[in-house]
C-alpha positions in Angstrom: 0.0 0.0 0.0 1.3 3.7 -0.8 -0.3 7.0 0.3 -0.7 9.3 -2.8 -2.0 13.1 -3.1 -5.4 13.4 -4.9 -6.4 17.1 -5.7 -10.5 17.7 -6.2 -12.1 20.8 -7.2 -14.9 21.2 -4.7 -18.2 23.8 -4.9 -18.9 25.2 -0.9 -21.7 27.2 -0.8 -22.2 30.9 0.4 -22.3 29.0 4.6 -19.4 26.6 3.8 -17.3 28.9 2.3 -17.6 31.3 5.5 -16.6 28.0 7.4 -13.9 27.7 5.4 -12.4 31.3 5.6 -13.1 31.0 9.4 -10.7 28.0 9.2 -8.6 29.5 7.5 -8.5 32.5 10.3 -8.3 30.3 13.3 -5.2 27.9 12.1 -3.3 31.1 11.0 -4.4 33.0 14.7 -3.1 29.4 16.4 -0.3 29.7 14.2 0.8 32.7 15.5 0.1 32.5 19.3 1.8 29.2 19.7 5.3 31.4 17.3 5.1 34.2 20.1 5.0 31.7 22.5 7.7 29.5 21.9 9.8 32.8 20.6 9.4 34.2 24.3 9.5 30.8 26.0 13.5 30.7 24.1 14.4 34.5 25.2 13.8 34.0 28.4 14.9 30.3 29.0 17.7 29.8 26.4 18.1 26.1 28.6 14.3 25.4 28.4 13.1 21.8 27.7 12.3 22.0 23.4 8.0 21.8 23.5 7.0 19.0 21.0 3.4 18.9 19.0 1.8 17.3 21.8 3.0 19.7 24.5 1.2 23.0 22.1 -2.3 20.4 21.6 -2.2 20.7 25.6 -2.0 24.3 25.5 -5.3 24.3 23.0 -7.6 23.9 26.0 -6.7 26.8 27.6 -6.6 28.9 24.2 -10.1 27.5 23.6 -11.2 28.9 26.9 -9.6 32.1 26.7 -10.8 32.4 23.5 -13.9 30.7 23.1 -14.9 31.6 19.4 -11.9 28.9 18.6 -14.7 26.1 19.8 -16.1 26.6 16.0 -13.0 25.8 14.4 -12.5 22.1 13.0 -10.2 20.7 16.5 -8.1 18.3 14.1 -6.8 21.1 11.8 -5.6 23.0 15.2 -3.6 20.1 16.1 -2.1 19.8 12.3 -1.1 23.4 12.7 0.5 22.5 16.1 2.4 19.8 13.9 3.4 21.7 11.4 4.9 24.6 13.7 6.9 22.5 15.6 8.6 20.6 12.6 9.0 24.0 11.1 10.7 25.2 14.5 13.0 21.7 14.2 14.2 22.5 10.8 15.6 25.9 11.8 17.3 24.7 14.3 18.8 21.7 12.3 19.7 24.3 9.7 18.3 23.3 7.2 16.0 26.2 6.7 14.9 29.6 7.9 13.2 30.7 10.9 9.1 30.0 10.4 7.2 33.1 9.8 3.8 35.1 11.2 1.3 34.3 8.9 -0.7 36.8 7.3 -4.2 37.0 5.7 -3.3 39.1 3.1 -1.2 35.6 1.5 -2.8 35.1 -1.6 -2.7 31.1 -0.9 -4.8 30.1 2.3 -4.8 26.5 3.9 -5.9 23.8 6.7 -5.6 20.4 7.0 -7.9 18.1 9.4 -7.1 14.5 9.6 -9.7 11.7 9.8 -11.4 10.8 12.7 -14.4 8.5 13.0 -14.6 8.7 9.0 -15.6 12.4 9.1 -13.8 12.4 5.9 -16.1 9.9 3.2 -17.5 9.4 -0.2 -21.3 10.1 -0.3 -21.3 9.4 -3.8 -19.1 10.1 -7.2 -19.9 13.9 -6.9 -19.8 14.5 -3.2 -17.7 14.5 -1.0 -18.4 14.7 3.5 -15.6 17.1 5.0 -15.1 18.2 8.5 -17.5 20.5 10.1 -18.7 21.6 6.3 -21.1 18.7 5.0 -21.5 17.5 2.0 -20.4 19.3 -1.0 -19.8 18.9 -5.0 -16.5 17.7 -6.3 -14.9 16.9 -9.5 -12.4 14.8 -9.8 -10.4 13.3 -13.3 -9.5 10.3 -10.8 -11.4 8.0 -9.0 -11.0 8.3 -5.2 -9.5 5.3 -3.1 -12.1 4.8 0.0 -9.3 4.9 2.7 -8.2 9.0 3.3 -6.3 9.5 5.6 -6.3 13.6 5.8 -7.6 16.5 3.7 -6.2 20.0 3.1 -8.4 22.6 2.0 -6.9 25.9 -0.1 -8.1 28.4 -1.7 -6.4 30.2 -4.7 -6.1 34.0 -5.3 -8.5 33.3 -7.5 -11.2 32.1 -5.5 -10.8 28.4 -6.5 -11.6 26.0 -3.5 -9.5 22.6 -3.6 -9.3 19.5 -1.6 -6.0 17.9 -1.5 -7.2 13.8 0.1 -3.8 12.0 1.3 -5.5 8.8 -0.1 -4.2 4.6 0.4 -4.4 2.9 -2.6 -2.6 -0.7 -4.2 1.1 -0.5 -5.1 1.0 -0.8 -8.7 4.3 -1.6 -11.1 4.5 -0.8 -14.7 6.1 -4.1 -17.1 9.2 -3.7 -16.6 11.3 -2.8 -20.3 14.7 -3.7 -18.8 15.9 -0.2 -20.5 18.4 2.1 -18.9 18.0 6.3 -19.9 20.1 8.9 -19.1 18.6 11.9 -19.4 20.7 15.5 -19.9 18.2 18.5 -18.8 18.4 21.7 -21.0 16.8 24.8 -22.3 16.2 24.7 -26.0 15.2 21.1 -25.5 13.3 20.0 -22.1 14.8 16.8 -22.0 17.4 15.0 -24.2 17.7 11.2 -23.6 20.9 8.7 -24.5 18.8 7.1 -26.9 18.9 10.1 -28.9 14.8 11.2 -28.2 14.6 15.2 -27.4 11.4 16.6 -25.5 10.9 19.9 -26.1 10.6 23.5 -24.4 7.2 24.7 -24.7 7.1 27.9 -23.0 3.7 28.7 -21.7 4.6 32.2 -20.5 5.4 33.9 -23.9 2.3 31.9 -25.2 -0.2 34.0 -23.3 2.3 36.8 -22.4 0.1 39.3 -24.8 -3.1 38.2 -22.9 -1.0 38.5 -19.4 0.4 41.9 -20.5 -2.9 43.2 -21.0 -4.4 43.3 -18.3 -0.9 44.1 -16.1 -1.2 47.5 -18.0 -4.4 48.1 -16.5 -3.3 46.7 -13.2 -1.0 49.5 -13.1 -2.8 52.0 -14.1 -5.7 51.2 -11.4 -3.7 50.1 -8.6 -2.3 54.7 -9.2 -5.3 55.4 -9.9 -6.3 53.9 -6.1 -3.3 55.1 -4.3 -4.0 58.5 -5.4 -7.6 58.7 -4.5 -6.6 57.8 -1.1 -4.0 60.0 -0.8 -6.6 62.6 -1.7 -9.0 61.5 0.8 -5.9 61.3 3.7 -5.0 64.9 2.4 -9.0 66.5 3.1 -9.4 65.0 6.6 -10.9 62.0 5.6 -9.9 59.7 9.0 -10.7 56.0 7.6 -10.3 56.3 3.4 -11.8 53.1 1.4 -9.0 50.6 1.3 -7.2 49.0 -2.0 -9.0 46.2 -1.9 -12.5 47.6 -1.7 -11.7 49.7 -5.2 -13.4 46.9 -7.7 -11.8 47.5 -10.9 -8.2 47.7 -9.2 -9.3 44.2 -8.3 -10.7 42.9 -11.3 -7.4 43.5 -13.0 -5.5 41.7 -10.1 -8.0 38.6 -10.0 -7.4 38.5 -13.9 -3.6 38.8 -14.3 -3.8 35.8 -11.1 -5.8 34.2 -13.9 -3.1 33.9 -16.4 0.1 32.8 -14.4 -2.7 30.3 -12.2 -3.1 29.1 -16.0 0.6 28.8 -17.2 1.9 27.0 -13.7 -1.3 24.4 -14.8 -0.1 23.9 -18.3 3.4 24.1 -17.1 2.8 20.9 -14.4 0.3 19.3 -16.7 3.3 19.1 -19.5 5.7 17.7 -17.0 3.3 15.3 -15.8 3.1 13.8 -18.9 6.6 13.6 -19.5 7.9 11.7 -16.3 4.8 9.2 -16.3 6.0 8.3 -20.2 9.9 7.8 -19.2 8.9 6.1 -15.7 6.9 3.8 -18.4 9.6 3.3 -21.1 13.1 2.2 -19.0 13.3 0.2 -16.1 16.7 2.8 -14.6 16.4 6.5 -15.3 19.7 8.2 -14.6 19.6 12.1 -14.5 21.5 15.2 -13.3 22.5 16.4 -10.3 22.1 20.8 -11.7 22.2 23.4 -9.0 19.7 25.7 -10.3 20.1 28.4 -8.1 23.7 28.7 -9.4 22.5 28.8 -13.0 19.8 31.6 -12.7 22.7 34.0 -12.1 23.4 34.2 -15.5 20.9 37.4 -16.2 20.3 36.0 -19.9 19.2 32.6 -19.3 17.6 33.1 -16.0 14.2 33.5 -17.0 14.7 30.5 -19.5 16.1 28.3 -16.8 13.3 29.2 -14.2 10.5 28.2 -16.5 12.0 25.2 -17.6 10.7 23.9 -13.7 13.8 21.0 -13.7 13.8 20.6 -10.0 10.1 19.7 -9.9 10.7 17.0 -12.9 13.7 15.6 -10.8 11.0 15.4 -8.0 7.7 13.8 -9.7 10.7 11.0 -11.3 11.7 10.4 -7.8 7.9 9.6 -6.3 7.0 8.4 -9.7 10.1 6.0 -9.5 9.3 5.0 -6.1 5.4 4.5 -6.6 6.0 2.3 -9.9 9.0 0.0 -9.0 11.4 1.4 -10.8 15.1 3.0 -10.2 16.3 6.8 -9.6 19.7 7.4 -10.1 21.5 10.9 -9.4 24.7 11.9 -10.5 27.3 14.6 -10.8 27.1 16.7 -14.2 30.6 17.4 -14.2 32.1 17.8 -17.4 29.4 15.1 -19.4 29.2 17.9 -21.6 33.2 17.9 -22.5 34.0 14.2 -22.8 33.1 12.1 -25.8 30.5 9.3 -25.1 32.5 7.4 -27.6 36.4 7.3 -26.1 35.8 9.4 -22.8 38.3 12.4 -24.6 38.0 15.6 -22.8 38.0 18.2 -25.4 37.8 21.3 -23.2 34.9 22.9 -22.5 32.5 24.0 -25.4 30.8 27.9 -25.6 26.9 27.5 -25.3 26.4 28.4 -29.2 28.8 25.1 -30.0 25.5 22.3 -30.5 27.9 19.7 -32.5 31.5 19.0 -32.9 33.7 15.8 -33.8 35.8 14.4 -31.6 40.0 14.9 -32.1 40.3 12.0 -31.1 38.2 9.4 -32.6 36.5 11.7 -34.7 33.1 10.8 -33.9 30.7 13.5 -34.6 29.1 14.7 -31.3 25.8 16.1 -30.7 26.5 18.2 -27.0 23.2 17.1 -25.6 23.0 13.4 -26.6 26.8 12.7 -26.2 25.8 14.6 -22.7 22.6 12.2 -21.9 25.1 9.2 -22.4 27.9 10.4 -20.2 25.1 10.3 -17.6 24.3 7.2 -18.6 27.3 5.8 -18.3 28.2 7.4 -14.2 24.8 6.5 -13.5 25.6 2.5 -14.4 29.1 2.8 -12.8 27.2 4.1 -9.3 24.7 1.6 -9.4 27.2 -1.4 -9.6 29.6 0.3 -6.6 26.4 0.4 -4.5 
């Protein structure tokens, strides 16, 4: 059995989607009370014993009391927020990553997640779906939904989309295996170039609807000036408590809409990589890729935006779950200098400007194609590493 990640549109009404934002409010308010506490707790007691998730779901009862308006709230997302903060605060102090952060409700991207308890969370039928403290409500789903869930997160996008993220059970299923071994060499014109000469390529999704985008980024502009004036008029007659930005409606209509586009090129984006890694997890049996540093690469102010939107870390991660959930193998190695040597006699020719695509080799005069002869350099380490281990 594996756990998977199954995302559902979902349709709350006007009552359920005022639960929802009151969710929202009371995991971000939790958030941020049990932050200041165990900030303060640290100043004053550098020596103090390290409070674990089970310590803050303790502290809830008095919270609730002292605060009873938190009684509404959905208990098991209070204790997943509890969770979360604490492995947040372990990280930081493993070093791994920065300090957690207040949360704010003017993040465009809002969330909870409540576990399942007494199947609160359940399948009415194959269009609704029985959360937490919200009912029934409509779905849709391209999948069909494993009965066992374990937990759901509920977001909400800038755009007023609702989701349901279910962290479902399901079979362990295997593609046939092919007995084929790929080594794959990561670029910018192309997507993906693999030893057995196939190239994937680039589609980029941003200059497709960039004159769409652009439109209405003009008027954003325009309208968010437009706003800040106003109010700087109002401020400047006495006015003590001006309309905010976000209550002037066309300054909003051109935010919601240029949210729209970039919503709609992250979805082709992911949709397109999708596709790619279940069709090479399905084709070879050992997928061998690079190990790039990406945020090294974006430095270079011409290719940045290039390299960005060509999204290679979250390829490298959907192989590696793909790999995992489908029996088959994930191998990383180092890039170094698979883009010098020839595939064919392993002669380093020096390194090659980015405008070189094809060369012969000096020394066995094989003509080289720099992406291929790359793809089956990493090929080769990636066989090498998997017979030393």
């Amino acid at each position: 059995m594996v756990l998977k990640g199954l995302k559902l549109r979902i349709y709350p009404d006007t009552y359920q989607q005022e639960m929802i934002d009151f969710n929202f409010g009371a995991n971000r308010f939790i958030w941020n009370q049990m932050l200041d506490m165990l900030i303060k707790r640290y100043e004053n007691n550098k020596d103090s014993k390290f409070l674990n998730a089970f310590d803050l779901n303790n502290l809830l009862r008095q919270l609730k009391i002292e605060y009873p308006w938190l009684r509404r709230a959905e208990s098991t997302s209070l204790q997943s927020t509890d969770h979360d903060l604490v492995e947040a605060y372990k990280r930081f102090f493993k070093k791994s990553h920065n300090f957690p952060k207040f949360k704010s409700k003017k993040y465009p991207k809002q969330s909870y997640q409540s576990k399942c308890v007494n199947k609160n969370i359940k399948m009415i039928d194959k269009t609704y779906i029985q959360l937490p403290k919200l009912g029934a409500m409509k779905f849709k789903s391209g999948k069909h939904v494993p009965k066992i869930i374990k937990s759901v997160t509920i977001r909400k996008s800038f755009t007023g989309k609702y989701y349901a993220v279910l962290l479902v059970e399901c079979e362990n299923q295997t593609f046939e295996k092919t007995k084929c071994t790929v080594g794959i060499d990561l670029g910018v014109a192309d997507l993906a170039i693999t030893s057995d000469g196939k190239k994937y390529p680039t589609i980029r999704f941003d200059k497709l609807l960039a004159g769409k985008k652009h439109y209405w980024e003009k008027r954003l502009t325009r309208r968010w000036l437009g706003a800040i004036q106003h109010i700087q008029y109002e401020k400047k007659f006495g006015l003590i408590d001006p309309k905010p930005l976000e209550q002037y409606s066309n300054y909003m209509k051109a935010k919601i809409m240029v949210a729209k586009y970039n919503e709609k090129i992250a979805n082709q984006r992911i949709d397109y990589l999708h596709k790619l890694t279940t069709q090479l997890v399905k084709d070879y049996d050992v997928i061998v890729i690079e190990d790039l540093k990406t945020s090294n690469l974006i430095k270079n102010h011409k290719l940045a935006r290039a390299i960005a939107n060509q999204s290679w870390r979250e390829l490298r991660s959907m192989l590696e779950y793909k790999c995992s959930w489908y029996g088959k193998e994930l191998v990383v190695v180092n890039p170094y200098k698979t883009s010098q040597r020839c595939s064919n006699c392993a002669y380093d020719d020096g390194k090659h400007t980015l405008d070189v695509r094809e060369w012969t080799c000096p020394n066995c005069h094989t003509n080289l194609d720099r992406d291929i002869n790359a793809s089956k350099n990493i090929k080769k380490l990636g066989l090498e590493q998997t017979l030393v281990n």
